[in-house]
C-alpha positions as YAML, in Angstrom:
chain: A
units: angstrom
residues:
- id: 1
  name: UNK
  ca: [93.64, 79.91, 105.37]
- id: 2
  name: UNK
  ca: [96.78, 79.77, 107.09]
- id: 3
  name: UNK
  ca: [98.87, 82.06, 108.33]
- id: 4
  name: UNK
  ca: [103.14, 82.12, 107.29]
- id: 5
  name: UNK
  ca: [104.89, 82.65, 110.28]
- id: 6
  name: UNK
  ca: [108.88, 80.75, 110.84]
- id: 7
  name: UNK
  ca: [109.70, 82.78, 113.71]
- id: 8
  name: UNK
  ca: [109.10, 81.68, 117.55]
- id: 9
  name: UNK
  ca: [108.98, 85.26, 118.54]
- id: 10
  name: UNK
  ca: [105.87, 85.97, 116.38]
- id: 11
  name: UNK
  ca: [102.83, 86.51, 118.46]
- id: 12
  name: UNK
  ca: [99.44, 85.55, 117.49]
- id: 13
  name: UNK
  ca: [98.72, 88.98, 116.05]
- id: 14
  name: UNK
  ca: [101.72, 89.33, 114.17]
- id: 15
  name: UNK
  ca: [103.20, 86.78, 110.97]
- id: 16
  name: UNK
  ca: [106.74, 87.31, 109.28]
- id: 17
  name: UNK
  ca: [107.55, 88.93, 105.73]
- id: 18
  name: UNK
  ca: [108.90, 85.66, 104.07]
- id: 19
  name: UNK
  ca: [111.17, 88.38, 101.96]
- id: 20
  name: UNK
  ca: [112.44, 90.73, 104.34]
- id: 21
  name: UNK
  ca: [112.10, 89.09, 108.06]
- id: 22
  name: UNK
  ca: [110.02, 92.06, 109.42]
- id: 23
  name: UNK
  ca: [106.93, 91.12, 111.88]
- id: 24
  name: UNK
  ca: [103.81, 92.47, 110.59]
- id: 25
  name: UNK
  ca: [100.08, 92.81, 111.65]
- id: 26
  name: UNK
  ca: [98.20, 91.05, 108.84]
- id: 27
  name: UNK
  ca: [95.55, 93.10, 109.08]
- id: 28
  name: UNK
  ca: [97.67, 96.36, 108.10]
- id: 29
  name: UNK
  ca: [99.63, 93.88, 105.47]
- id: 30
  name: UNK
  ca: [100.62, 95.97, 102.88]
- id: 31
  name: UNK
  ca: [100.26, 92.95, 100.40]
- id: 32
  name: UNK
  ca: [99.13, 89.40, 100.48]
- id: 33
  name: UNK
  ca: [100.02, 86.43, 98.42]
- id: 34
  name: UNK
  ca: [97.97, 82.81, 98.40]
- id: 35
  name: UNK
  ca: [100.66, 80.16, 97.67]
- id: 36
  name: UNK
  ca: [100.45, 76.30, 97.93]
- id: 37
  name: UNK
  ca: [97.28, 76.78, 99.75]
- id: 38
  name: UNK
  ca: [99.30, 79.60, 102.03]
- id: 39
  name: UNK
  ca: [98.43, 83.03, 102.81]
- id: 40
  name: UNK
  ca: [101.78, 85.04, 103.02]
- id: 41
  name: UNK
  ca: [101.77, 88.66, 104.15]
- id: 42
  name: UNK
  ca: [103.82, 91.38, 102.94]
- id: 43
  name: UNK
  ca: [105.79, 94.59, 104.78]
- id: 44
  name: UNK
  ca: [105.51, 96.68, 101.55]
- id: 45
  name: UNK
  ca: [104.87, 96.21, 97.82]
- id: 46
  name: UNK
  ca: [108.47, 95.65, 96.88]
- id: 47
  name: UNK
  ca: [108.73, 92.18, 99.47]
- id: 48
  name: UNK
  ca: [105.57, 91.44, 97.51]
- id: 49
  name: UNK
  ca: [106.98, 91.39, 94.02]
- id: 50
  name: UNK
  ca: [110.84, 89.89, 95.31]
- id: 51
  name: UNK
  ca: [108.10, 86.75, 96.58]
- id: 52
  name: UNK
  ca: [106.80, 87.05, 93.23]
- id: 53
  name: UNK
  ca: [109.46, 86.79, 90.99]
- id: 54
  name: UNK
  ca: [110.68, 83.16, 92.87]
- id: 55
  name: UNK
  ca: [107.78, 82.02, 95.54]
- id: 56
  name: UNK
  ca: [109.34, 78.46, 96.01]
- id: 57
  name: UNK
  ca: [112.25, 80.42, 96.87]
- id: 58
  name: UNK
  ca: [110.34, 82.12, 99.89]
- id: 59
  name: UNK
  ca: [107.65, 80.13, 99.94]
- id: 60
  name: UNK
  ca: [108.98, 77.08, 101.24]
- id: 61
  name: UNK
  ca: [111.49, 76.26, 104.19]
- id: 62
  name: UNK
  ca: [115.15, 75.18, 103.93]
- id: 63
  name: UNK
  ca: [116.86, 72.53, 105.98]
...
């Protein structure tokens, strides 16, 4: 398992809301999502289903 984090500030104890930005604690994750063999981890239940209406569109990075 693997954990979704884009952002050089993010500590080990923390990962980044693909949806929203926000630094969370994945153990207080309000949601997760597996994706491509990814664990992604959620701020609230809203982020959650924004991922899940388009995951490639979070899910994956842009150049």
């Amino acid at each position: 398992m693997t954990h979704h984090t884009d952002d050089s500030t993010a500590t080990a104890a923390h990962v980044t809301d693909p949806v929203c930005g926000m630094l969370i604690d994945p153990d207080t994750a309000a949601a997760t999502r597996e994706h491509d063999g990814t664990t992604f981890y959620f701020c609230s239940l809203g982020c959650a289903k924004t991922f899940d209406a388009d995951p490639h569109r979070y899910g994956h990075s842009h150049p």
